[in-house]
C-alpha positions as a Markdown table, in Angstrom:
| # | Residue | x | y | z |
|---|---|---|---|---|
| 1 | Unk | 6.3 | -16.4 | -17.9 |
| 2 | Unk | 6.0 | -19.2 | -15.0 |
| 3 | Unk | 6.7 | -19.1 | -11.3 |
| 4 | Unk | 7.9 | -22.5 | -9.7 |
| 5 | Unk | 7.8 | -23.4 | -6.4 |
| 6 | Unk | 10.2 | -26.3 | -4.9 |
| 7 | Unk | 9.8 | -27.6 | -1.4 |
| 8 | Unk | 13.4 | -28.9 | -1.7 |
| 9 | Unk | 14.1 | -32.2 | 0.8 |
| 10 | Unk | 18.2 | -30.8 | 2.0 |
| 11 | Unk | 19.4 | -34.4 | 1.1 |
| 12 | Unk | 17.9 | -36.3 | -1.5 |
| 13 | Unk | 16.6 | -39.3 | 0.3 |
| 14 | Unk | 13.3 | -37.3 | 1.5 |
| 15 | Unk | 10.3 | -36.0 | -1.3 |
| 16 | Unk | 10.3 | -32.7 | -2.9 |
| 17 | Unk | 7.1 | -30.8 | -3.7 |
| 18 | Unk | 7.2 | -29.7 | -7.2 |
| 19 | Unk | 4.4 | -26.7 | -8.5 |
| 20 | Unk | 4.1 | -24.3 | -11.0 |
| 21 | Unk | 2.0 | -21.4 | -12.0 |
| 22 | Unk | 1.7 | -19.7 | -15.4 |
| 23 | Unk | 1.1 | -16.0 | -16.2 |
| 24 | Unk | -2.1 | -16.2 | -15.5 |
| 25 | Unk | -1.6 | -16.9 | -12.0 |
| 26 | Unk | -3.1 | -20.8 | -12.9 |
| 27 | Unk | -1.5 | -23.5 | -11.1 |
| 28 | Unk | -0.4 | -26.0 | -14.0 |
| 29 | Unk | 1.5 | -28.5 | -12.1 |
| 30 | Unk | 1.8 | -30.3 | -8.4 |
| 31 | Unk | 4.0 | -33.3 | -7.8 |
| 32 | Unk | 6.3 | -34.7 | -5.3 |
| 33 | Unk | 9.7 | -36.5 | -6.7 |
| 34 | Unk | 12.8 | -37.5 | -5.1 |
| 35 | Unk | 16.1 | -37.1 | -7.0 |
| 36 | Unk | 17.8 | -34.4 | -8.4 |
| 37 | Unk | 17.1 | -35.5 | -12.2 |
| 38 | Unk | 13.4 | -35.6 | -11.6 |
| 39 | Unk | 13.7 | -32.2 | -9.8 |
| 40 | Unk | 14.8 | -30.9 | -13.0 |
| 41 | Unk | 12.6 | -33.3 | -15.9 |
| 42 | Unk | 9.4 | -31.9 | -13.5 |
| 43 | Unk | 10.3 | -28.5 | -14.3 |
| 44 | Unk | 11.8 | -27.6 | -17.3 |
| 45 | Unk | 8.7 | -28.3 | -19.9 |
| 46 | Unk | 7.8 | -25.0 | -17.8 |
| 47 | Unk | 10.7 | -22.9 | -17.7 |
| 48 | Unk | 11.9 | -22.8 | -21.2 |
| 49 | Unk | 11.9 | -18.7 | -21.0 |
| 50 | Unk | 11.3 | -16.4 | -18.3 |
| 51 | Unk | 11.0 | -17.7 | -15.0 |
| 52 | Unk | 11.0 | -17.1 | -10.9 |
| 53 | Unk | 12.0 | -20.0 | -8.9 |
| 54 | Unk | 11.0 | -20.0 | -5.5 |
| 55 | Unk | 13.1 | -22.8 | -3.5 |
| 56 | Unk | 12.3 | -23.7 | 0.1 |
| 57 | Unk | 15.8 | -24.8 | 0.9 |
| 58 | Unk | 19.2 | -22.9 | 1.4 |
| 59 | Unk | 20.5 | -21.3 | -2.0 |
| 60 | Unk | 24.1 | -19.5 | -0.2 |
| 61 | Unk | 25.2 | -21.4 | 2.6 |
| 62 | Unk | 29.1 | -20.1 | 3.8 |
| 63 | Unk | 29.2 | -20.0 | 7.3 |
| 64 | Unk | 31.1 | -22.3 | 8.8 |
| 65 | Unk | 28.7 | -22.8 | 12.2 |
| 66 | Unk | 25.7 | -21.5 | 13.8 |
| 67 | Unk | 23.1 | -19.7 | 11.5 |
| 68 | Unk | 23.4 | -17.5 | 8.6 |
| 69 | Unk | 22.5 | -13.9 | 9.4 |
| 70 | Unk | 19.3 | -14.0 | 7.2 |
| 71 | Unk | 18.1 | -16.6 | 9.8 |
| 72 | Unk | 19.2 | -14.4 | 12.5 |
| 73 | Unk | 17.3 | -11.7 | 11.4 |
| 74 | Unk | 14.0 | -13.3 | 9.8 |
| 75 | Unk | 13.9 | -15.3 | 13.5 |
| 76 | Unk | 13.9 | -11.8 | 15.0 |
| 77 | Unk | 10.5 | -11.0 | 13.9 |
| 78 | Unk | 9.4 | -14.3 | 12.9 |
| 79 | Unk | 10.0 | -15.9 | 16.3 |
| 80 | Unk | 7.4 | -14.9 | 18.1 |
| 81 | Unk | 4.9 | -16.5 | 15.7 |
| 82 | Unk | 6.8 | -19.3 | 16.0 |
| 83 | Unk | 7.8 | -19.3 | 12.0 |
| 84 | Unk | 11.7 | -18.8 | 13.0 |
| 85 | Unk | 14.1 | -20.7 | 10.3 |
| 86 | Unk | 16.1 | -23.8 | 10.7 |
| 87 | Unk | 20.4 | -22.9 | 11.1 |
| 88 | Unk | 22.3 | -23.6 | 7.9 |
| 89 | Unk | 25.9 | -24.5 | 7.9 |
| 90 | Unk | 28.7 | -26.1 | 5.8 |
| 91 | Unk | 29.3 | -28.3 | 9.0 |
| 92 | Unk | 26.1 | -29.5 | 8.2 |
| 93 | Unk | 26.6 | -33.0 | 6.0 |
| 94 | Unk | 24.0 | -31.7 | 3.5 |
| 95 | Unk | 25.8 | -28.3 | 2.6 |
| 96 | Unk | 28.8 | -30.1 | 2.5 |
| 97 | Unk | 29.2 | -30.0 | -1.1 |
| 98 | Unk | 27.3 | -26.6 | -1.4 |
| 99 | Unk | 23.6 | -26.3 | -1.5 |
| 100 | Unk | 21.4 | -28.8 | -3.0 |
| 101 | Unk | 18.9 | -25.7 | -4.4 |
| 102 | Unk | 22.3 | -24.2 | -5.8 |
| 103 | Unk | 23.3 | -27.0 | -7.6 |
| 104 | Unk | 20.0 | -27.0 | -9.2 |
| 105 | Unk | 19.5 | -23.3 | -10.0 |
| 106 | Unk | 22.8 | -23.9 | -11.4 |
| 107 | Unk | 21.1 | -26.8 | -13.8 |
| 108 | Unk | 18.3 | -24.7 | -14.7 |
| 109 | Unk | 20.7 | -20.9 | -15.3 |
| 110 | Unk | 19.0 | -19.4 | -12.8 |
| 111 | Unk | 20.3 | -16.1 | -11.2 |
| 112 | Unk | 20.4 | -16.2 | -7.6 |
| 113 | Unk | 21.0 | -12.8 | -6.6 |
| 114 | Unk | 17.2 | -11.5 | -5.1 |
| 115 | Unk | 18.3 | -7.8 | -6.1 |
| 116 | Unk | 18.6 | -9.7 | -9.6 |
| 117 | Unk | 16.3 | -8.3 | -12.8 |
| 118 | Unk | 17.3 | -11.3 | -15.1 |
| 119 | Unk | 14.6 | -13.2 | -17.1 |
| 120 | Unk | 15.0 | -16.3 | -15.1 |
| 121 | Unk | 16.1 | -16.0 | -11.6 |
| 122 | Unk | 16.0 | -18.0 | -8.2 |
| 123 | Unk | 14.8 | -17.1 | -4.7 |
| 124 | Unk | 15.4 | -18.7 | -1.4 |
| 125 | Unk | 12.0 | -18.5 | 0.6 |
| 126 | Unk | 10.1 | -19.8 | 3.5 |
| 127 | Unk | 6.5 | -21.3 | 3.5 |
| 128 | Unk | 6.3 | -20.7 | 7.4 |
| 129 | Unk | 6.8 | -17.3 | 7.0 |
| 130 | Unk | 5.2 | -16.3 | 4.0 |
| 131 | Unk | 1.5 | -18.1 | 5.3 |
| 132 | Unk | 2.1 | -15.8 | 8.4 |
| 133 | Unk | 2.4 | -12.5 | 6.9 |
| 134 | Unk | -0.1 | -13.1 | 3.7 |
| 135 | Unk | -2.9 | -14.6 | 5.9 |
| 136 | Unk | -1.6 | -12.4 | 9.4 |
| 137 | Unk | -1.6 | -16.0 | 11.0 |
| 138 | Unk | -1.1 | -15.3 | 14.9 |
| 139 | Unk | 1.3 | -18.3 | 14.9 |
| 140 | Unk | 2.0 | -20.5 | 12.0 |
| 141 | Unk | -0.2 | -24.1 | 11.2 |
| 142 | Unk | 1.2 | -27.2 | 12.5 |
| 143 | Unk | 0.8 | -29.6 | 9.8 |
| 144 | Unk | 4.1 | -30.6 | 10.2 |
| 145 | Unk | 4.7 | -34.1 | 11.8 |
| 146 | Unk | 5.9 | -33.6 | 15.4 |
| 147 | Unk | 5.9 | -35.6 | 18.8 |
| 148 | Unk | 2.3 | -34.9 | 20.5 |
| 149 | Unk | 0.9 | -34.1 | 17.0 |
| 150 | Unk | -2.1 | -36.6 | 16.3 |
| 151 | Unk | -3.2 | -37.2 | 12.7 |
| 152 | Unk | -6.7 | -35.3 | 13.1 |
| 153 | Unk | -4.3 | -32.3 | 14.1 |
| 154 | Unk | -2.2 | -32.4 | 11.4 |
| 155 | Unk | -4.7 | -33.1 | 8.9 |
| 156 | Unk | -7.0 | -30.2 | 10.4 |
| 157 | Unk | -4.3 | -28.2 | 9.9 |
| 158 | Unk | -2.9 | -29.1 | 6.3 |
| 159 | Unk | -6.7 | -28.6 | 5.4 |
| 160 | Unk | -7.0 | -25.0 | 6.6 |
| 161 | Unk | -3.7 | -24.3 | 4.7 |
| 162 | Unk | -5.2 | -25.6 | 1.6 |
| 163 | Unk | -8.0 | -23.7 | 2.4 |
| 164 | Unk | -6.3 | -20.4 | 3.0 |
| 165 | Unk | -4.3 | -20.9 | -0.1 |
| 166 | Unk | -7.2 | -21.4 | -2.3 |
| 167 | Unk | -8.7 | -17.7 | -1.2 |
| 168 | Unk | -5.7 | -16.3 | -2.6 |
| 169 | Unk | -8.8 | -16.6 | -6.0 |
| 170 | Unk | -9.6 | -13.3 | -4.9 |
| 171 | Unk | -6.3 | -12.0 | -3.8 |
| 172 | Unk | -4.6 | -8.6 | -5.3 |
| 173 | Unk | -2.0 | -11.4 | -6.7 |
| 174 | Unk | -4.5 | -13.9 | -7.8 |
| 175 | Unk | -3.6 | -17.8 | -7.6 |
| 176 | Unk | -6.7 | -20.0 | -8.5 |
| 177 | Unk | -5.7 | -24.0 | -7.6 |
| 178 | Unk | -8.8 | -25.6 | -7.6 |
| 179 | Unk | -9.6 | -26.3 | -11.3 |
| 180 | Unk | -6.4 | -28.2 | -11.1 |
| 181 | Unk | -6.8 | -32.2 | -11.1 |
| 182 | Unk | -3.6 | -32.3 | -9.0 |
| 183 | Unk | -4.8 | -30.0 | -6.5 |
| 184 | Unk | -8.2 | -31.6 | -5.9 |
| 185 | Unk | -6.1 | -35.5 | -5.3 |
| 186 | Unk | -4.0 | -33.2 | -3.2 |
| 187 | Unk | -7.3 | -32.4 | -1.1 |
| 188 | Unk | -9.0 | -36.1 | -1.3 |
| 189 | Unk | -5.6 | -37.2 | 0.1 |
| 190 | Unk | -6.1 | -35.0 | 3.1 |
| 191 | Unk | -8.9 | -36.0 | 3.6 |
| 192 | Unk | -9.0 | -40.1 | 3.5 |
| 193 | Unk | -5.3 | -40.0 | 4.9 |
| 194 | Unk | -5.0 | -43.2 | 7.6 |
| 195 | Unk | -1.3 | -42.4 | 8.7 |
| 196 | Unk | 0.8 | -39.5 | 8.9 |
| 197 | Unk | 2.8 | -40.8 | 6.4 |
| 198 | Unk | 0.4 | -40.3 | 4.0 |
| 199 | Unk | -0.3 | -36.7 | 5.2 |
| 200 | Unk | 3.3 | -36.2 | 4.7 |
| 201 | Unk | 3.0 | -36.5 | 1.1 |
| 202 | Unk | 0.4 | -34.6 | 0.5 |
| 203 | Unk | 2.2 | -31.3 | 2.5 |
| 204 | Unk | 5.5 | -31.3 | 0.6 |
| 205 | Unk | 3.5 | -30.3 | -2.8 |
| 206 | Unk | 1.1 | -28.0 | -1.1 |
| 207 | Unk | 4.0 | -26.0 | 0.6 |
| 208 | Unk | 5.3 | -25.9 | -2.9 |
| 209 | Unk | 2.4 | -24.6 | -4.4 |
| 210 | Unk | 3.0 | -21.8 | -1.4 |
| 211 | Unk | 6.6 | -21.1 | -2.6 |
| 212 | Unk | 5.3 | -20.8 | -6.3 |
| 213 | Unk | 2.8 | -18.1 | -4.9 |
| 214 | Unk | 5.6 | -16.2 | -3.0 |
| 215 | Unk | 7.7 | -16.5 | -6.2 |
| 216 | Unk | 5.1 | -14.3 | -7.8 |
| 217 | Unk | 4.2 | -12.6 | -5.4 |
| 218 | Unk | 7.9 | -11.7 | -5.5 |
| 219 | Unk | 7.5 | -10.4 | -9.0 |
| 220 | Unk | 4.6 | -8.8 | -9.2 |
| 221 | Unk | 5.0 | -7.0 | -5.6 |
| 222 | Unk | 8.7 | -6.5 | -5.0 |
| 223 | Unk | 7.7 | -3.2 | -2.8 |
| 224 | Unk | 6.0 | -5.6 | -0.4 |
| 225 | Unk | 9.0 | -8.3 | -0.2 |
| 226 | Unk | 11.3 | -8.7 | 2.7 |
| 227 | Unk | 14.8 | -9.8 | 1.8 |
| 228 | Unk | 16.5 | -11.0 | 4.8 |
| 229 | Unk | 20.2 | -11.4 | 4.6 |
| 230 | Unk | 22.1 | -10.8 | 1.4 |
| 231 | Unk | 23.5 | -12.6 | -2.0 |
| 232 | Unk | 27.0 | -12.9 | -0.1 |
| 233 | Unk | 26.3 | -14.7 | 2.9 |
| 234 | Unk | 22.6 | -16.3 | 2.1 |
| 235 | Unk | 19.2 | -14.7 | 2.1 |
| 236 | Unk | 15.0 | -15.5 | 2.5 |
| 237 | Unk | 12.5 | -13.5 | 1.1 |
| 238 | Unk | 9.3 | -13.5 | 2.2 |
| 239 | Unk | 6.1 | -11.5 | 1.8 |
| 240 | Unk | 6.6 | -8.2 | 4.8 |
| 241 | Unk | 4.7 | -8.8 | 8.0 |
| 242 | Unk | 2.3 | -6.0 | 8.1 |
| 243 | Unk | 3.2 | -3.3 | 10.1 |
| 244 | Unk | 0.4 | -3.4 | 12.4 |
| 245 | Unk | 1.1 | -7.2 | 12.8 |
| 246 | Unk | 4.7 | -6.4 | 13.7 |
| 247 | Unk | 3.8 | -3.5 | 15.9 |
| 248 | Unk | 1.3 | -5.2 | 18.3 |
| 249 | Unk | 2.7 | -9.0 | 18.7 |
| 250 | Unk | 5.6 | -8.7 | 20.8 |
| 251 | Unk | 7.2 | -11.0 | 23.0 |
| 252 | Unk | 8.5 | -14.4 | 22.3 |
């Protein structure tokens, strides 16, 4: 069995972070692509039988406007660690012609329903989120490209993600990354990075490597999953806050 992770660009003009993790809990493969055909040639030498599919992008878009109610309700406790989810649409251009992630679960005969116990199935779910809860972030890591963002604070921050991710070693669900020539370029890139551009390439497959984690994580600890939303009208799951985490950070 392998576990996939896609950090799916909404449109196809932007990279998408390709990884994938075998039984083991070994991560076998880290890449960025582009188009949908090399979405699909990067993954299926991996997911010729049983399979979990963790897409960060949109699998069930229907509403018209506004968000779907999984975003509603993952914002309502995500919010205040400021991990709340972008608003999907069909007025958006990109969901236009139904989800890109769809389209491709679709190509690969992946189930999409989260309540689903088929052999190869899809989840939508949420890097932001899911480094919150696993590592009880107070608020999430801004490796993400923003106005007022230098590139020694992005690349500070990309670099403790990698860092939290490679203690997941020694985690109940094990993932071990850094035997994996991929992972270490990941981490060189990081490192000798002289634009933000370049940062940017380096964060699409990391966060993908965190959706291929979540996808296991998924499988092996369904107890401790949070679906948000439903099969009908869209849905993310994510890893559950802890209670305690839940309990004590209030306010927005």
């Amino acid at each position: 069995m392998h576990f996939a992770g896609v950090d799916l660009a909404w449109a196809g003009r932007n990279p998408t972070g390709i990884a994938v993790v075998d039984e083991g809990g070994v991560l076998v493969d880290v890449c960025a692509v582009r188009t949908d055909d090399e979405v699909l040639n990067a993954l299926r030498p991996h997911l010729r039988s049983e399979c979990v599919v963790g897409f960060d992008a949109p699998l069930v878009v229907t509403n018209p406007t506004g968000q779907r109610p999984a975003e509603t309700a993952l914002n309502r406790d995500f919010r205040r660690f400021e991990a709340g989810a972008h608003p999907s649409n069909t007025g958006k251009p990109e969901f236009a012609g139904g989800p890109r992630a769809a389209r491709l679960a679709a190509e690969l005969n992946l189930d999409v329903d989260p309540y689903s116990k088929a052999p190869r199935r899809a989840l939508e779910v949420y890097p932001h989120a899911a480094t919150v809860a696993l590592f009880r972030l107070p608020r999430t890591l801004k490796y993400k490209a923003k106005p007022g963002r230098d590139i020694e604070r992005l690349r500070s921050e990309l670099l403790r993600l990698m860092d939290l991710v490679e203690t997941l070693a020694g985690a109940r669900v094990g993932l071990r990354v850094c035997e994996h020539e991929g992972w270490t370029r990941l981490r060189r890139a990081v490192l000798t990075a002289q634009r933000k551009s370049e940062l940017r390439g380096a964060e699409d497959p990391v966060d993908a490597v965190v959706c291929a984690y979540v996808a296991m994580y998924a499988h092996r600890r369904p107890d401790d999953i949070t679906i948000y939303g439903d099969a009908a009208t869209g849905y993310i799951a994510t890893p559950s806050l802890p209670s305690d985490v839940l309990m004590t950070r209030t306010g927005g």
